[in-house]
C-alpha positions as CSV (number, residue, x, y, z in Angstrom):
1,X,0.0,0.0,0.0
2,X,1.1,3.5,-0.9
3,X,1.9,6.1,1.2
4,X,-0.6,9.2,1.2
5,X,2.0,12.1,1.2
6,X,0.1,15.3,2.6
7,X,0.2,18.8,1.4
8,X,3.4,20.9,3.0
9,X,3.0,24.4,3.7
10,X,6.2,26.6,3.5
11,X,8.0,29.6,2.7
12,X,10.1,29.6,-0.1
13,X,12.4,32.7,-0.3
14,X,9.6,34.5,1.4
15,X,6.8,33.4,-0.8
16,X,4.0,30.9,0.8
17,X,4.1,27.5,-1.3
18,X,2.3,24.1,-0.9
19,X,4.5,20.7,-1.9
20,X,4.1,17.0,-1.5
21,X,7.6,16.8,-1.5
22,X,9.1,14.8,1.6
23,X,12.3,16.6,1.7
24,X,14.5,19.2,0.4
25,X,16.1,17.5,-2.7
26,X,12.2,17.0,-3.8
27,X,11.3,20.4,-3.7
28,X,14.0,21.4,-5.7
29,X,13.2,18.9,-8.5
30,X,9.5,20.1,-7.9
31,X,10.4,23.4,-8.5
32,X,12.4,22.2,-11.5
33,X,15.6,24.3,-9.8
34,X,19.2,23.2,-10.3
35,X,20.4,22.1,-6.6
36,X,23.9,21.9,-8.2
37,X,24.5,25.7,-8.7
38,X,22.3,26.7,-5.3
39,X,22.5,27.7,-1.7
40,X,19.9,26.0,0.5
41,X,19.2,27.1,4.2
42,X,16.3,25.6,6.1
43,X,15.0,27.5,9.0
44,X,18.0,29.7,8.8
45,X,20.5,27.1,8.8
46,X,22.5,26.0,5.6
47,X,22.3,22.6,4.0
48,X,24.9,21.2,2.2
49,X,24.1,19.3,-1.0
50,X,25.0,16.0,0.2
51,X,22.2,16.4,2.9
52,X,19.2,17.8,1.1
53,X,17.4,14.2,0.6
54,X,17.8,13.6,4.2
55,X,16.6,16.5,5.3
56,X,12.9,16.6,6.0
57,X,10.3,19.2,5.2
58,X,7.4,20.4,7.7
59,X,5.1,22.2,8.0
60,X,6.1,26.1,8.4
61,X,9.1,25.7,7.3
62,X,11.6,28.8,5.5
63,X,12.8,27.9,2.8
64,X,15.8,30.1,1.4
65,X,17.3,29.3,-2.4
66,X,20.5,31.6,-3.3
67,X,21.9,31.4,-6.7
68,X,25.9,32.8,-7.0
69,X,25.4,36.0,-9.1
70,X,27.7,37.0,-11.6
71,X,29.4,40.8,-12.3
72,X,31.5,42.9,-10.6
């Protein structure tokens, strides 16, 4: 028997989004976002790469995606 996966309520880079998506490294793909050439922070606190499908989304969590910017 499948799981039912519920409805997540978060902030995304201050924007109010709903997911199904268990964890970070599924929101990223949800949002169709390159997790190779961002920043993550959850609640403040970075996340490296190598932790985002371990790391667990709930809700009411923040949500912040940084992208290096280029120029000078």
């Amino acid at each position: 028997m499948k799981k039912n996966i519920e409805n997540i309520e978060l902030l995304v880079n201050g924007e109010e989004l709903t997911t199904k998506a268990g964890n970070l490294a599924g929101l990223l793909i949800e949002l169709q976002r390159d997790g190779d050439v961002l920043a993550t922070a959850l609640n403040g606190e970075f996340v490296p790469r190598v932790n985002r499908t371990t790391t667990v989304l709930r809700d009411g969590d923040q949500i912040e995606l940084v992208a290096p910017m280029s120029g000078g």
